[in-house]
C-alpha positions as CSV (number, residue, x, y, z in Angstrom):
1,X,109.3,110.0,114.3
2,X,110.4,106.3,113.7
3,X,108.4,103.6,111.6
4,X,108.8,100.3,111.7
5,X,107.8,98.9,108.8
6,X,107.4,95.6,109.6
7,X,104.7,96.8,112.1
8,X,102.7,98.7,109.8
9,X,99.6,98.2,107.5
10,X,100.7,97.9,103.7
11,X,97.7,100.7,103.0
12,X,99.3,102.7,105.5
13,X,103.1,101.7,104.3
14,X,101.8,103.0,100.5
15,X,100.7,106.5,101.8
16,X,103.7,107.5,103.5
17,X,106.0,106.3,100.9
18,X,103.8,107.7,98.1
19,X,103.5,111.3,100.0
20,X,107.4,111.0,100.9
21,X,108.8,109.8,97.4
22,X,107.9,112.7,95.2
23,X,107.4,114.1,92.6
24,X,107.0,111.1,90.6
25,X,106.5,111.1,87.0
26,X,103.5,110.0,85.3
27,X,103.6,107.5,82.8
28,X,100.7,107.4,80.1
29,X,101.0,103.7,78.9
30,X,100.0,102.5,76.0
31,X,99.3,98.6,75.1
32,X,97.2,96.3,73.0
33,X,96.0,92.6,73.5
34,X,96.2,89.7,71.3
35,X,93.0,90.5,70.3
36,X,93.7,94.1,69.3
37,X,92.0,95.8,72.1
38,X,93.8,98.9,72.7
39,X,94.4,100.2,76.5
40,X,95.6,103.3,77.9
41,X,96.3,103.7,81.8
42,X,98.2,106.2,83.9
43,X,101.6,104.9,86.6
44,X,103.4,107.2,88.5
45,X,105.8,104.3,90.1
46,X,108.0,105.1,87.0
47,X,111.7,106.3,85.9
48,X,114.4,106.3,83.4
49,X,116.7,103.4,84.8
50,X,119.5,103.5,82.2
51,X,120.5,105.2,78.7
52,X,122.6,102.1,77.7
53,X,119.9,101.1,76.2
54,X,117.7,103.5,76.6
55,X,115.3,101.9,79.1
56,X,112.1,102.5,81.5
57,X,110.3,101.2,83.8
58,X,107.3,101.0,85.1
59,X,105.4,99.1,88.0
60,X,101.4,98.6,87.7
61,X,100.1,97.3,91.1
62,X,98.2,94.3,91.4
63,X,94.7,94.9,91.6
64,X,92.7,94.5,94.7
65,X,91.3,91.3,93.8
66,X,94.5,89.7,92.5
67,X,94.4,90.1,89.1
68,X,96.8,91.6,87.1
69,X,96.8,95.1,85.0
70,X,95.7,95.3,81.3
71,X,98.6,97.0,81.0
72,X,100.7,94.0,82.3
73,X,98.6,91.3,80.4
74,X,99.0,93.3,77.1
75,X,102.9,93.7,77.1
76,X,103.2,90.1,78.0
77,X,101.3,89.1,75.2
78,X,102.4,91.2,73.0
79,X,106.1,92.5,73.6
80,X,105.6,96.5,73.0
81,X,103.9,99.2,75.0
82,X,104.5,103.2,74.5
83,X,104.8,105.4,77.2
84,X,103.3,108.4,76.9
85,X,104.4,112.0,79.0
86,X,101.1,113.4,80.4
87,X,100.9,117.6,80.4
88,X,99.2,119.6,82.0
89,X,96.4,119.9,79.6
90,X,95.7,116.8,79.4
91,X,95.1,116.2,83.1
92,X,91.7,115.3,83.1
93,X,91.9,113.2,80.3
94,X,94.7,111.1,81.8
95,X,92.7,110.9,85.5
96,X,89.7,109.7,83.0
97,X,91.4,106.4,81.9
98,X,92.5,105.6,85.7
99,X,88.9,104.1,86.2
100,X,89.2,100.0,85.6
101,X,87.3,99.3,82.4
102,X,86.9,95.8,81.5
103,X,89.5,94.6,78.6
104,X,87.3,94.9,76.6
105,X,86.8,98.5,76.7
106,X,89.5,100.5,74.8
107,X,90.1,104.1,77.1
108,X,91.1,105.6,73.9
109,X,87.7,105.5,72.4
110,X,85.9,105.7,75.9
111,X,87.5,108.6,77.3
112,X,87.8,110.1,73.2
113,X,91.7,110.4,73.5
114,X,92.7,110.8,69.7
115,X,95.4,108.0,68.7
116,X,97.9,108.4,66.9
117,X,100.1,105.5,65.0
118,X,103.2,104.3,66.3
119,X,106.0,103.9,63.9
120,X,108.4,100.4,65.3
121,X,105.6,98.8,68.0
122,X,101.9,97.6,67.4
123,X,100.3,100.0,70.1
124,X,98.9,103.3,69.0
125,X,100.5,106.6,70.8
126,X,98.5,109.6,72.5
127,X,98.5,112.1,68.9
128,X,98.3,115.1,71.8
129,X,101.4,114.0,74.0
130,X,104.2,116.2,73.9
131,X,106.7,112.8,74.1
132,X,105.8,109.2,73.3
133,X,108.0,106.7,73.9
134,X,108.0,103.3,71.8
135,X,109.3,100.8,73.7
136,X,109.8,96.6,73.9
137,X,109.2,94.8,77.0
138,X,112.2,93.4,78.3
139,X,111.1,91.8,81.3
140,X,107.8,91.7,83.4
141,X,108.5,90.4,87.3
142,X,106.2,89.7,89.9
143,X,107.4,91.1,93.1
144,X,108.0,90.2,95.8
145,X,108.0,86.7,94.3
146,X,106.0,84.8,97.4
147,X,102.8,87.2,96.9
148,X,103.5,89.6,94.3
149,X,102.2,92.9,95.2
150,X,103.3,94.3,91.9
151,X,104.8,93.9,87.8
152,X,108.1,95.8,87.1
153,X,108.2,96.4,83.9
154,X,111.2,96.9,82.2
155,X,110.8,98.6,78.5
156,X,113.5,99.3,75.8
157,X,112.8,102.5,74.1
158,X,113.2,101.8,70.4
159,X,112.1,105.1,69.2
160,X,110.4,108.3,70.3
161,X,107.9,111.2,69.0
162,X,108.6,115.0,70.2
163,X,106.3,118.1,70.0
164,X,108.5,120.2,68.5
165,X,107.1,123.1,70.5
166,X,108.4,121.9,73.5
167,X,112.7,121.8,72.5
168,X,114.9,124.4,73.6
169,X,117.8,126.3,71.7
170,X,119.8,123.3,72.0
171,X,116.7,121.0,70.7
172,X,116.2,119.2,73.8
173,X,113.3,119.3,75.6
174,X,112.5,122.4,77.9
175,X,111.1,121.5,81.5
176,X,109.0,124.7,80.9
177,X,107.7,123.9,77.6
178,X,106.7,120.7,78.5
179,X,104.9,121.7,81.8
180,X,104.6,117.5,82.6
181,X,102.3,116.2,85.6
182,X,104.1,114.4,88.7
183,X,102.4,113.0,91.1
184,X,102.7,114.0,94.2
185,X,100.7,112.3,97.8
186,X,97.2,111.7,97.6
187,X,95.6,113.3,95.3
188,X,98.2,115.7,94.8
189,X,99.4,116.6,91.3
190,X,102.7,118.8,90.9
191,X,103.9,120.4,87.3
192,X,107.6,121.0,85.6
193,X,106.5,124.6,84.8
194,X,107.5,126.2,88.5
195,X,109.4,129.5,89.5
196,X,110.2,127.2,92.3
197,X,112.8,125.7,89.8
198,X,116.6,126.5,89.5
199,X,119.5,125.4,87.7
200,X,122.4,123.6,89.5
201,X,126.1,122.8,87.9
202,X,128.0,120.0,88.6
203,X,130.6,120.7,90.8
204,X,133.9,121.4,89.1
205,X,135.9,118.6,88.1
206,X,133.2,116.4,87.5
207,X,133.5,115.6,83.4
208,X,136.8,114.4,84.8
């Protein structure tokens, strides 16, 4: 089967992309506005890009009628956001603060989602999330730059909480442990915690 991009709807576009480019993690982010209005919102169009620094990013879609995220609004104006890893329990809770609130509205209080200080940005973390991430904004661009569909977000982690209970021997975070949401076509979820899973060594020569 052959698709032709240029020929097809952008809603249509989205779906085969989203259901082809999986599993994506889900980033839990974090902001407040000028005002102090804290917001909380779920991405999946997400990924570590570098560890030199240590940065994310993240790309909130434009909203139907044009306007931009809360999310994107609140790091502009204020420089921080936290991203926060989404487990499995907390599924519901994170689907919860996908609805669009008005600004005003914090999700935190609306969806009761305890809050937890951070401890180098402005933005309170999820207390329950197994990792938060504290992070600046770097840049925010509109893309594609003629009729900006999107924000990608680039963040620069400048410190992060763990749940203990999810490190390994080695004190690094266990896949299992964790048991994180990805997101997956649709409204299909997937989770790190899989006997589907397998380990895989680099091939030999490779530290070289």
């Amino acid at each position: 089967m052959f698709l032709d991009f240029s020929q097809v709807d952008p809603r249509q576009a989205y779906s085969w992309l989203a259901s082809a480019v999986i599993p994506r993690p889900v980033a839990w982010v974090s902001t407040i506005s000028a005002a102090g209005v804290s917001n909380l919102a779920p991405f999946s169009f997400f990924q570590m890009i570098t560890g030199k620094p240590p940065t994310l990013m993240i790309s909130p879609l434009v909203q139907r009628d044009g306007g931009i995220k809360d999310t994107v609004r609140n790091a502009q104006e204020t420089g921080q956001l936290v991203v926060n890893l989404v487990s499995f329990e907390m599924a519901d809770a994170m689907n919860e603060t996908s609805f669009s609130y008005d600004a005003d509205i914090s999700e935190f209080e609306q969806c009761g989602i305890a809050a937890a200080p951070s401890s180098l940005v402005r933005p309170p973390r999820v207390a329950a999330a197994p990792v938060s991430l504290e992070c600046e904004l770097v840049s925010c661009t509109p893309y594609p730059a003629d009729a900006p569909s999107c924000h990608i977000l680039l963040g620069r982690v400048l410190a992060a909480h763990f749940d203990e209970s999810i490190l390994n021997d080695k004190q690094l975070p266990d896949p299992v442990k964790l048991n994180l949401l990805s997101r997956m076509g649709g409204d299909w979820y997937g989770r790190t915690r899989s006997d589907a899973n397998f380990a895989l060594s680099r091939p030999r020569g490779w530290e070289k």
